[in-house]
N, C-alpha and C positions, 0 to 999 in steps of 0.2 A: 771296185765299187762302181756302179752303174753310172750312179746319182753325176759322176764329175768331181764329189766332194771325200775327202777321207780324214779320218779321226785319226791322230797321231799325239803318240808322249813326248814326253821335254821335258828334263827334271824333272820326273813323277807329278807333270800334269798333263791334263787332254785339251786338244783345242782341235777345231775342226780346218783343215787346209785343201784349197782349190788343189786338185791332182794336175794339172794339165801344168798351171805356171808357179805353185810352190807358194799361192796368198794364202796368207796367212786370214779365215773368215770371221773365226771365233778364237778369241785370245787362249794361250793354255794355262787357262786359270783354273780347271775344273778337275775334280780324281777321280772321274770316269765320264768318258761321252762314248755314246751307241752310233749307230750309222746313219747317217744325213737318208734319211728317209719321207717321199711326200712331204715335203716343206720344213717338218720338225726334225731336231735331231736329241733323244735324249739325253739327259748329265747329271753329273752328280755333284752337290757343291760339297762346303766343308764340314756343313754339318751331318752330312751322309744322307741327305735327304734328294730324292729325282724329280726335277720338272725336264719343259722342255723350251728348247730355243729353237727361234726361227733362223736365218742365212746370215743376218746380221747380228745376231748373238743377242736380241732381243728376248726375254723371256715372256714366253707365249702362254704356258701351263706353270704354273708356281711347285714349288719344290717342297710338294706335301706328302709325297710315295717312297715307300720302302723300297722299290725296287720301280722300275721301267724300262721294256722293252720298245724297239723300233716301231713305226708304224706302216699299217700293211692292209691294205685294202680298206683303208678308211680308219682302222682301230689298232687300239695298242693297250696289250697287255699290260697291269698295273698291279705292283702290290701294296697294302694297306694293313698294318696293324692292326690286331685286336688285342682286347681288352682279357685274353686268355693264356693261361700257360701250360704246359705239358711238364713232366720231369722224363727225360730219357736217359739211355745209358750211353754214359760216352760225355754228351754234350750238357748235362743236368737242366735246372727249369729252364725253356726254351721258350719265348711268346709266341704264340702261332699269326703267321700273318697268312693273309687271302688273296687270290689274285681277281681281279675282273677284269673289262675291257672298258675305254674312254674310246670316244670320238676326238676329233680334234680342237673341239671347243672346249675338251676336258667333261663334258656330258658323260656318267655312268650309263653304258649301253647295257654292257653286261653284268650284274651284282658282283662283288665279294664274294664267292663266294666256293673256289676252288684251291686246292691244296698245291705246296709248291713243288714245280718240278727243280730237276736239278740246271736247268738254264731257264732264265725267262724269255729270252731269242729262240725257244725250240714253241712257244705260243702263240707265233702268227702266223694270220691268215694267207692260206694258198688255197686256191678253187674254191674260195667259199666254208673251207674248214678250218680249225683249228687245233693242233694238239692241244688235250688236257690231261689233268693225272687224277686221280681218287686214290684216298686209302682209309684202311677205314681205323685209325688211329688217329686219323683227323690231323696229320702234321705233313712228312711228306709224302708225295707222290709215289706210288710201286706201281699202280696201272693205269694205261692209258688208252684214250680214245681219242674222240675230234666232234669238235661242237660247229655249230652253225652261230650266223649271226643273230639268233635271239637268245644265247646261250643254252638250245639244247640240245642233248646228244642227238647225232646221228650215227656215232658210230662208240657204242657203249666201251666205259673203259678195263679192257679184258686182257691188252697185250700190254708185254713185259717192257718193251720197248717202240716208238714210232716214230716215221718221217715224216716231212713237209709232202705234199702234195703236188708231184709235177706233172704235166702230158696226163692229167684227169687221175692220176695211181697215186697211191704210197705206198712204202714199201714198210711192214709191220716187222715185230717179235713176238713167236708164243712158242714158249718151251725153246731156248737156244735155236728153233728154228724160223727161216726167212720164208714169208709171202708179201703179195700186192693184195692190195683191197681197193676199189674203186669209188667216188664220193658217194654211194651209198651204202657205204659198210661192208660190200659185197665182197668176197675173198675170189677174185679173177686167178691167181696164184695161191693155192694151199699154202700154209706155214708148214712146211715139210722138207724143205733146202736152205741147205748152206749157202751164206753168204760170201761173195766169189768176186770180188776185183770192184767194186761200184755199182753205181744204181744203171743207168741207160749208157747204151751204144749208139751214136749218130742220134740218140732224142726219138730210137723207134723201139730200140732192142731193149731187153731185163737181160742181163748175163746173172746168173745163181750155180750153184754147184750141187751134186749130190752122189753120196758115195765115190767123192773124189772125181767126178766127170763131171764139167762144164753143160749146163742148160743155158739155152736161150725162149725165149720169149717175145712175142709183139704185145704191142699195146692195148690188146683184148684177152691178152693170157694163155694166147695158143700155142705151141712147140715152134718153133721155125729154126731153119738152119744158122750156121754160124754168120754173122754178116760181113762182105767183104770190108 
């Protein structure tokens, strides 16, 4: 963790601890806290409800959200109940909740108004984007794309699967196969290779695979040789 700070259990609770000398910041009073991110870190109390706390265990954002992720260039993904329910197979009537984004005043930037994925940490901002999911059963997420910060798409949601946004690329799923797309949607890499050992080499290279032979890649999507 970057920040200096990290989240640890104790008896099945969370508290947040200075990594460097083992202080103890935030007591482990809490049944879940996210990563000390930009000043806040979110938790979760007993009633299963997420606000968030400042370095002093101060509570900043009150513990009104179904769910809350970290915060990331300013904003953090949040979910909100509604007043809806679904019947599904498997899990029977289910409430549908939404995600949006907050500021760190707890300001609604971005509405309620997206479906859940399977982690609420796969919903922040890198370069300006964000994964999101649509489905059109209205509960969870099957496709994905990446919104900007006025919540609209820039990059419609069409793949099966998505990364965070590093070195300007992310690396997509369509059809069990791997490409990059660049923060304007743009596919620099075709969805046509296998996925082959991690995302970059040295922070320049894409390693991918295809029909069992190793691809490389630069950071504009061009062929280049193996790197030493």
């Amino acid at each position: 963790n970057s920040s200096g700070y990290v989240s640890l259990e104790k008896n099945g609770r969370n508290g947040l601890v200075e990594e460097e000398t083992g202080k103890v910041m935030i007591p482990f009073e809490y049944k879940y806290m996210g990563d000390y991110s930009e000043g806040l870190v979110a938790a979760e109390n007993n009633e299963g409800r997420y606000g968030y706390l400042d370095l002093n265990g101060k509570v900043v954002l009150p513990f009104i959200y179904w769910d809350a992720g970290d915060f990331s260039e300013g904003l953090a993904a949040v979910y909100q109940e509604t007043n809806n329910y679904m019947n599904t197979r498997g899990f029977g009537r289910v409430q549908i909740k939404k995600c949006g984004y907050i500021d760190k005043k707890g300001n609604v930037i971005i509405p309620f108004k997206f479906q859940q994925c399977p982690s609420i940490n796969m919903c922040e901002f890198h370069d300006g984007l964000a994964i999101q999911g649509y489905s059109s059963d209205n509960l969870w997420a099957l496709t994905y794309g990446y919104l900007n910060k006025q919540g609209d798409w820039v990059v419609k949601p069409k793949y099966d699967d998505a990364r965070d946004f590093e070195n300007g690329l992310a690396e997509v799923v369509l059809n069990e196969k791997y490409g990059y797309i660049n923060t304007k949607g743009e596919e620099v890499i075709p969805c046509k290779y296998d996925k082959y050992g991690g995302f970059f080499v040295n922070d320049s290279t894409i390693k991918l695979e295809l029909d069992g032979k190793p691809c490389y890649f630069n950071l504009q999507g061009k062929t280049v040789k193996e790197p030493e």
